[in-house]
N, C-alpha and C positions, 0 to 999 in steps of 0.2 A: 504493500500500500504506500511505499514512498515514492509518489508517481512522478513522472518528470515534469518540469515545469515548463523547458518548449524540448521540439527537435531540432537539430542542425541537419543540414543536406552534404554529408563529405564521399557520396556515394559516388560523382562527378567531379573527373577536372575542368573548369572553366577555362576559357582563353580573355584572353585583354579585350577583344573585340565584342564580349556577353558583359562585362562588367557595370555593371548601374554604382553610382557613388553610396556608400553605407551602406553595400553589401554583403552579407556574411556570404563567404563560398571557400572554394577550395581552388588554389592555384598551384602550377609546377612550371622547374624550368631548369636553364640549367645556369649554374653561380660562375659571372663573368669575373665580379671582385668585390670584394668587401674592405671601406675606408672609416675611418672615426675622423667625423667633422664637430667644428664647432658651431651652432644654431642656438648663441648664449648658453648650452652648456655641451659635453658631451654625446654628439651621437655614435650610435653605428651603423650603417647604411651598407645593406647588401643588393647589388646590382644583379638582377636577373633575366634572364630571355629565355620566351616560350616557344612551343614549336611552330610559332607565324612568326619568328624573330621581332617580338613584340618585347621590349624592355617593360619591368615593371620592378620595384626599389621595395625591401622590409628595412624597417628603420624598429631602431633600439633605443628609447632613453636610457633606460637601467638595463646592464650588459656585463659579462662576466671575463676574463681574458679566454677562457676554453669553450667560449661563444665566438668570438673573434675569430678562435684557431677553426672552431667548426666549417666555418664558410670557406671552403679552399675552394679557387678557382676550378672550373673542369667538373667538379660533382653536382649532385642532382640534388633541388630543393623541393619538398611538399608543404605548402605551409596556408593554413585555414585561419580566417579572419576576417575585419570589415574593411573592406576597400575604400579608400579618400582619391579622389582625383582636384588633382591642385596644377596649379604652375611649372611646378618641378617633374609633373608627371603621375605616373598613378601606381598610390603605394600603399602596404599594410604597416601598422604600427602595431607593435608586440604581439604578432601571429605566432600560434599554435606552429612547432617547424621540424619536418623529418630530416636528416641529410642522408644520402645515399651516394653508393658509385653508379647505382644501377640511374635508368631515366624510367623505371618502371617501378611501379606504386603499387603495392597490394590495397585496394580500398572495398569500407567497409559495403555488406551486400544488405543493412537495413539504413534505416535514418537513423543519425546516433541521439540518443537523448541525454540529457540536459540534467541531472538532478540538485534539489535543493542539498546544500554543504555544511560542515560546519568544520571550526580548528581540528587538524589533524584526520579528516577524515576526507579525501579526495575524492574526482569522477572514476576513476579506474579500480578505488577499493570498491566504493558503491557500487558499482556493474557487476565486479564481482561478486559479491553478497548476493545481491538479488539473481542473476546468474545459476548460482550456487543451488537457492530458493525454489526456484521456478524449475531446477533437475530432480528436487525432492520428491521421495515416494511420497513421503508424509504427506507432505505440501496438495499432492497432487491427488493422492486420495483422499483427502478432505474435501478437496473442491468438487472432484465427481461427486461424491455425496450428498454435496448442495444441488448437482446439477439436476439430479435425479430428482429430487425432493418438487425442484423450483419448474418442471416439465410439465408439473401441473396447472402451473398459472402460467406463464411465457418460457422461450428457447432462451433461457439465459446461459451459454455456455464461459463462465468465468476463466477454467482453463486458456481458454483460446481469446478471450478478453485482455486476461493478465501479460499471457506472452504478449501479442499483437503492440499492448502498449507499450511494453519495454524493450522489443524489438521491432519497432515498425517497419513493414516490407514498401518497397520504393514504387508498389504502384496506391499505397494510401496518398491523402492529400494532403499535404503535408499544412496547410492553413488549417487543418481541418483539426488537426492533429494539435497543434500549437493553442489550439483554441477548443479543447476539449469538446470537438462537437462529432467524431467517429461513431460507430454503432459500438465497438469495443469500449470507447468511456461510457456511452448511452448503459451498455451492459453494469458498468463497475457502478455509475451513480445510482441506477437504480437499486441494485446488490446494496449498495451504503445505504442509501436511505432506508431500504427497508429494514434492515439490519438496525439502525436509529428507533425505525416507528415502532419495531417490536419491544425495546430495548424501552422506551416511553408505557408502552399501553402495557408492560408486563407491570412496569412500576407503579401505573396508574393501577391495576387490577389489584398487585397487592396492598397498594392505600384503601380502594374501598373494600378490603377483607378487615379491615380492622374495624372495629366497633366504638362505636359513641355513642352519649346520653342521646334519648331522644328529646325533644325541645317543639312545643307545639307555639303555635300562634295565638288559636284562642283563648278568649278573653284575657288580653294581655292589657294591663290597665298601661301599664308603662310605656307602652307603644303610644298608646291614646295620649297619654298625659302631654309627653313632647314633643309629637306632631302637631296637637293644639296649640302650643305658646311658640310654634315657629314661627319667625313673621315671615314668611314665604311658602308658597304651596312649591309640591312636590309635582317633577314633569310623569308624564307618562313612562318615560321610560327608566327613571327611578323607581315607580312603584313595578312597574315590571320587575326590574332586577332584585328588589327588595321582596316577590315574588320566590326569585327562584332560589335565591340563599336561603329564604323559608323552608321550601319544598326539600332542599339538602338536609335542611336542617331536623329535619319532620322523619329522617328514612331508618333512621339507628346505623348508618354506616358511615364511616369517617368523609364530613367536607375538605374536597382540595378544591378551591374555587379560587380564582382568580377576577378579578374586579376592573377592569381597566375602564379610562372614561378620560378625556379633554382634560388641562386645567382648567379646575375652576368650576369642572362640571358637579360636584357636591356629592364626590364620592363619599365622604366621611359621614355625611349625616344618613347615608342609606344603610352604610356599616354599624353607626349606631345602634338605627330603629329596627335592623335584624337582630342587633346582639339584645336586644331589651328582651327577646324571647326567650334568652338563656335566663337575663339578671332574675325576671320575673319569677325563675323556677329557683333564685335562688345558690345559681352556679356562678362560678367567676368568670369576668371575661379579662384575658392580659392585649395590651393593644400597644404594639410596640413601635417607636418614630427610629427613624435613623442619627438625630441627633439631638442634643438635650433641649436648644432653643423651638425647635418644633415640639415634641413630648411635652415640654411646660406651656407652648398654646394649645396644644391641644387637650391638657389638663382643667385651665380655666374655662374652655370651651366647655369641658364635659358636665365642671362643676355647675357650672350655670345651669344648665340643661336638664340634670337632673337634683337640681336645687329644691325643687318642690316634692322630690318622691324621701324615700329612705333608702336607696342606693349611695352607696360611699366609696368615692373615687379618692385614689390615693396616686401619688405620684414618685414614683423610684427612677434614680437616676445616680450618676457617677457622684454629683453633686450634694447630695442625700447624706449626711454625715453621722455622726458620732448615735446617741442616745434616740433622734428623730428617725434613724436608720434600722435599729435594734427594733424600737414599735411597731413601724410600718410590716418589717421582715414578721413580728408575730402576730400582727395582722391578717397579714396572708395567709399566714402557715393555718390560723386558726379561722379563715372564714371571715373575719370581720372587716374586712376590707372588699368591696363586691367588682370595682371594675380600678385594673392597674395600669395605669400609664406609662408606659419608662424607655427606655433606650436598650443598647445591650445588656446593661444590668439584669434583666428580667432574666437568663438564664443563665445568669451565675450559681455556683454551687448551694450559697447557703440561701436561695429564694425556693421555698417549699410552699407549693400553694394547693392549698386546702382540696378546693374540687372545682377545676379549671375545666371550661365548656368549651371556652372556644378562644381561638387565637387570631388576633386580629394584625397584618404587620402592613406597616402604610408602606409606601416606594422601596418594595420588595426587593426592587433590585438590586439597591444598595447593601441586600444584606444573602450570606450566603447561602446554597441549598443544608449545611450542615447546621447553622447556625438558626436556621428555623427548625428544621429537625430536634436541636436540642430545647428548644420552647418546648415546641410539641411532646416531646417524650418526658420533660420536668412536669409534666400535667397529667400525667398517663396515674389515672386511679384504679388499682385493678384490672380488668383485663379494658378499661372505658382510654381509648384518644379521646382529647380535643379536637372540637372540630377547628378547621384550618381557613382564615378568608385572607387573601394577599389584593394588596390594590396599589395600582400602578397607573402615573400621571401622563408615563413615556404610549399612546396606542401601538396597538400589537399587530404591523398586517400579518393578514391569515395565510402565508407561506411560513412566515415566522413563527406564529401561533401552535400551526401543525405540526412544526420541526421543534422548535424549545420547550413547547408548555403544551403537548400532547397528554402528559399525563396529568394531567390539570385542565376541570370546568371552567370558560371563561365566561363572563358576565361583562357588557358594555352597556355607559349609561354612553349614550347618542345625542342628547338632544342638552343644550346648555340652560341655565336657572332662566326665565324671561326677563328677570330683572338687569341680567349684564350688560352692561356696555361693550362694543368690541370697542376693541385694541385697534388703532392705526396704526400702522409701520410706514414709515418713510424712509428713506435711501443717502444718505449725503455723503459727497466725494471727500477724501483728507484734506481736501486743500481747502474746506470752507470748513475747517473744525472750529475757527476762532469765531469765524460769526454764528455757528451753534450755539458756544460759548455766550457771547451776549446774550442768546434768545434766551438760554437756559438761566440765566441771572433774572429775567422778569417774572418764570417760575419762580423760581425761588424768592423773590417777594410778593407771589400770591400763596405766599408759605403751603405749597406743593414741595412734597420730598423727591428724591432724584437717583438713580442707580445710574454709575458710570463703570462700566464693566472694561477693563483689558486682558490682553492672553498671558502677559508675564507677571513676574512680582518684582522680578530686579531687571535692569538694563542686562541685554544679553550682549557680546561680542559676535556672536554668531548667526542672531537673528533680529531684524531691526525692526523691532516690533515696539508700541505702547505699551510700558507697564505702570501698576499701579503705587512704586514707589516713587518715582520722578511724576505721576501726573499730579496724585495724593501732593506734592510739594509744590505744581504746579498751583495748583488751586487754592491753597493757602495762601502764596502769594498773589495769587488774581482776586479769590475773592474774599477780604479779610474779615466781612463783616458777617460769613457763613460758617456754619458748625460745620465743621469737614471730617468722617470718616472715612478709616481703611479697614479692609477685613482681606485674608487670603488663608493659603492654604497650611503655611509655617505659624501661624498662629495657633496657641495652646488652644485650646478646645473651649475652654473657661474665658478667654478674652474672646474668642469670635463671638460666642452667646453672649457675652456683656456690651459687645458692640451691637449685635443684632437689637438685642435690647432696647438701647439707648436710640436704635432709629426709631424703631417702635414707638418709642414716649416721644417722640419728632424733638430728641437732643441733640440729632446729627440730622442734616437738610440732605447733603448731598453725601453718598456713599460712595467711595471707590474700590471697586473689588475685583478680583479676579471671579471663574464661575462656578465660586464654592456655594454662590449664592443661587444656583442652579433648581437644587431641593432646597425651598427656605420656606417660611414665613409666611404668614396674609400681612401684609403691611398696607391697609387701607388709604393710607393717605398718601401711597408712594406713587405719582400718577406719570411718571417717564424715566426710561427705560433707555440709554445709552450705552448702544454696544462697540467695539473699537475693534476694526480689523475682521469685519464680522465675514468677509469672505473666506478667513479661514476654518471657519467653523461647520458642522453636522447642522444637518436640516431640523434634529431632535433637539439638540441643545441651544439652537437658536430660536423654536418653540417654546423650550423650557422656559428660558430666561426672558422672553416676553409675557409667561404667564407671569411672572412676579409682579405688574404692575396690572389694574384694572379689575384691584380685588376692591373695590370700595363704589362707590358711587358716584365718582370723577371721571372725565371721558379722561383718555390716557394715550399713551405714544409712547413708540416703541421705534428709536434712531438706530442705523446701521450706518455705520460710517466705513467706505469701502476702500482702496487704494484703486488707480489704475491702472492700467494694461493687466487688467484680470484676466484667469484661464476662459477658455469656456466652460469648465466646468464648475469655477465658481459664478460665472455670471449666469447659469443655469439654477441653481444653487440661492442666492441673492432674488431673482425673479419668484420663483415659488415660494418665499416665505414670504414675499414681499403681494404676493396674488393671495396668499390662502391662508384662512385661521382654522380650516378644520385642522385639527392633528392627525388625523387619522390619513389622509392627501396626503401631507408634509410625511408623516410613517413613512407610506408606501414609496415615495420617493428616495426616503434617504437611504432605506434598504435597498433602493434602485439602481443608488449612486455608490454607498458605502461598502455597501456587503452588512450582513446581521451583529457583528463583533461588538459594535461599537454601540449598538441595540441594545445588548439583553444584560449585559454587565456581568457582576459576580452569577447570574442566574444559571450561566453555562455550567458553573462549579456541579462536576458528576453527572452533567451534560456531554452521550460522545460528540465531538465536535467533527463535522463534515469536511473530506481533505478533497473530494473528485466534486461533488454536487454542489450546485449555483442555487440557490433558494429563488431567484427569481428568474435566471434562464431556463431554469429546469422545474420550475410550477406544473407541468401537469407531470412529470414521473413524481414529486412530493404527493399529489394529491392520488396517484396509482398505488404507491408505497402505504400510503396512510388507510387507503382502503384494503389494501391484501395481506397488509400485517394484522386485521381483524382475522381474516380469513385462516392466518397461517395458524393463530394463537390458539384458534378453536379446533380446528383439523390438525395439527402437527404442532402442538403444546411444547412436545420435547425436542423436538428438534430447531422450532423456532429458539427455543432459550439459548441450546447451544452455539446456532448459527448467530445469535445477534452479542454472546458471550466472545466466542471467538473472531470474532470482525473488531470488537475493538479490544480486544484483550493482545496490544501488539507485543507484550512482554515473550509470551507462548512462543517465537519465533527466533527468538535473539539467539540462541544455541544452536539454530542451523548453520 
């Protein structure tokens, strides 16, 4: 499975008269002489002619003296590379290079491939290995085995895939090839993915074998009570979704559900008014935030909320000290605490909670597949799980969906609160950042707060980018009569939240940060949004960081400020965030543009990760895979486990 990454063509010599500029090919001739000129520093320059008596020159920056001696006049050169046609004539710089007495070449009878490297481990070891691999009985009888199995549902012959790609024969296509789009990778991506979706739905199957309390909806006063004092009705498709976490919740088999929905769109309050199904019976619910300044709003949030019932929200976090620590911990242990708030803390060793229903973790992705597991399992009463609800601000397109979070319900809220304002985004080039500047000074005395976002924290050498320590200075100097914060990534944990804070109580007007402030806050009165450099940024993350402003009831703006002579693919990139506020669009894009990596985050941890298949070239073999790894789970149980065990179980092979 360590596939090549392109082919070269060394199966043909070229002559001078086929050569196109930045070539890769293969040339021969025979060596008239070889001189070391100066070109400001050292070359070495070997003069050759082919058999059209066509001069063509290898040139050496870095050269050896027993490189020198190699090039004797009279002998015969092979040497592969990319061809420059210049002035001086048409030559390779540091070619691949045989010498011979012979003018006859043994060359290879496939395309040669290409593999990814690493220190100490070359293309000639790699060929070997896999070589070695692809002779193996074992090898080979394992793959028949699949082959047989897979005759049921399509002719996937893996054997004859496996070779084909490691040895390509010279009537494939070789664009075709380079570009994983052959019937041989066709075979392997499918082989992977489905190997993936079994390897998903075995996981999912074994979560809903586990059991949990049951948890009913009616007459739940608690529901009633907070629904009433909300000042906003709930959309349709909120109560939909608040629907179907019921109906999970209602079956005694373990919830994996997954909650996605827009910023903004009020995932939290649907997660509540599910979890009041639990409080009502009585059971705890733990609802865990990614960092402390979020967990303590979303603490006051809760207290409010259920300020009129006898539910008791407690809040745990790194923060949480001495004697006030020790309470809270035997609160829990004993039931007297009914819905917990906290951060990582929540499954720390000494947090033993009484009889925990259900586990709630907001921007799931920031936190790992083990590290929800260990919630989950710190609640395990008897042979009863917690049930499990995860909710995510980032939308999930459905190639993505079926490939990361297959073994996981997803729930979307679709439709935004009617009361929002959108967001406007507007575009401004660097060279008009100073008249920004002023405009953003007239905010700031209609006491509106302000996010000014850069990509670095310190001046780089490397990269000449805005950061937030020279701007942060900047602004103090321009504008002295404005509270100016900084918040980034080298800050302790405890100063970001105390900064977070302080904008919060509008102590600080204008903030500069890097995009820690990505997952933050509801900052109401924070109504624009200044991003710097924003061409280099993800479709998702520049979604993100416009949800931060437009939480309140001020219209709001959301600034890009771009550089010029942009790629096409950032001015691709710039244009659709700049067209579109669904997230869900802006998703499917950036997974268009990106690839999934940058998507799913820690989520992938215990995720096998896909080396041949394109989630979005290859959407209908994901959607063939996802339907036949049903089929395989139920007809061929045992075999499916092993094949989807041994596909990514790459350790099983290293002994060959």
């Amino acid at each position: 499975m360590h596939i090549p990454v392109r082919y070269e063509d060394r199966t043909k010599i070229k002559t001078t008269s086929d050569f196109k500029d930045g070539e890769l090919c293969l040339i021969a001739g025979e060596i008239l002489k070889s001189e070391i000129v100066f070109r400001g520093r050292r070359n070495l320059i070997v003069h050759i002619v082919d058999v059209n008596d066509n001069q063509f020159f290898l040139r050496f920056v870095n050269f050896y003296p027993n490189q020198v001696r190699q090039f004797q006049p009279g002998k015969f050169a092979l040497a592969f590379g990319s061809v420059k046609k210049n002035l001086l004539g048409i030559e390779m710089i540091h070619p691949e290079v045989s010498v011979s007495d012979s003018p006859t070449f043994e060359l290879p009878k496939t395309y040669t491939p290409i593999y990814p490297t690493t220190a100490g481990l070359g293309q000639k070891i790699i060929q070997k290995i896999i070589n070695k691999a692809l002779n193996s009985e074992e090898v080979i009888s394992q793959l028949q085995g699949f082959i047989v199995r897979f005759k049921n549902m399509r002719e996937l012959d893996l054997i004859h895939a496996f070779i084909n790609i490691h040895k390509p024969k010279k009537t494939e296509n070789i664009f075709d090839l380079n570009h994983y789009r052959t019937s041989h990778h066709e075979s392997l991506k499918y082989a992977e993915l489905l190997a993936q979706q079994i390897f998903l739905k075995f996981s999912r199957d074994q979560n809903i074998q586990k059991i949990s309390q049951v948890f009913l909806s009616s007459n739940n006063h608690l529901k009633k009570l907070i629904q009433s004092g909300l000042p906003f009705s709930l959309t349709q498709s909120q109560k939909n979704v608040i629907a179907e976490i019921e109906k999970d919740l209602s079956t005694g088999k373990c919830m994996y559900r997954l909650l996605q929905g827009d910023v903004g769109s009020g995932k939290t309050i649907v997660a509540i008014l599910a979890a009041t199904n639990v409080l009502h019976m009585n059971y705890q619910v733990a609802f865990m935030a990614p960092t402390e300044i979020l967990a303590n709003q979303h603490f006051e949030k809760f207290k409010d909320w259920f300020g009129k019932t006898n539910v008791k929200v407690e809040l745990l976090t790194g923060n949480v000290k001495g004697n006030k620590r020790k309470i809270i911990l035997e609160e829990i242990e004993h039931g007297a605490v009914n819905l917990i708030v906290g951060t990582h803390a929540l499954f720390q060793e000494n947090v033993k909670f009484n009889n925990l229903g259900l586990c709630i973790i907001d921007e799931q992705h920031r936190f790992g597949v083990k590290q929800r597991l260990d919630l989950m399992n710190k609640g395990k009463n008897n042979q009863y799980f917690p049930h499990q609800l995860m909710m995510s601000a980032t939308p999930i397109p459905r190639t993505l969906s079926m490939s990361y979070f297959a073994d996981l319900e997803v729930s979307t809220i679709k439709e935004m609160p009617r009361n929002r304002i959108p967001i406007k985004t507007k575009l401004i080039r660097e060279s008009r950042r100073l008249e920004l500047i002023e405009i953003l000074k007239k905010e700031l005395m209609k006491q509106n707060q302000i996010y000014w976002v850069c990509p670095l924290i310190e001046e780089s050498d490397k990269l000449n980018l805005k950061n937030v320590t020279n701007t942060y200075e900047e602004f103090v100097k321009f504008l002295p009569n404005s509270e100016i914060g900084i918040i980034h990534g080298r800050m302790k944990e405890s100063e970001k939240d105390q900064v977070m804070q302080n904008f919060i109580n509008k102590k600080i007007n204008l903030l500069v940060a890097t995009t820690v402030i990505e997952v933050g806050v509801d900052v109401p009165n924070a109504s624009v949004m200044v991003i710097e450099h924003a061409e280099r940024m993800g479709l998702s993350q520049l979604h993100q960081l416009r949800g931060r402003v437009g939480r309140g009831h001020k219209e709001s703006i959301c600034i890009l400020i771009f550089k010029d002579n942009l790629s096409e693919n950032a001015k691709e990139r710039l244009q659709i965030i700049y067209e579109n506020i669904d997230g869900f669009v802006i998703a499917e894009n950036d997974l268009r543009i990106r690839g999934p990596g940058e998507m799913i985050g820690t989520r992938q941890s215990g995720i096998p990760n896909l080396k041949v298949a394109n989630l979005v070239e290859d959407a209908d073999l994901v959607e063939e895979a996802h339907h036949d790894a049903e089929t395989y789970l139920k007809e061929h149980q045992t075999f499916a486990k092993s094949y989807s065990k041994l596909w990514f179980e790459h350790k099983n092979y290293l002994r060959i």
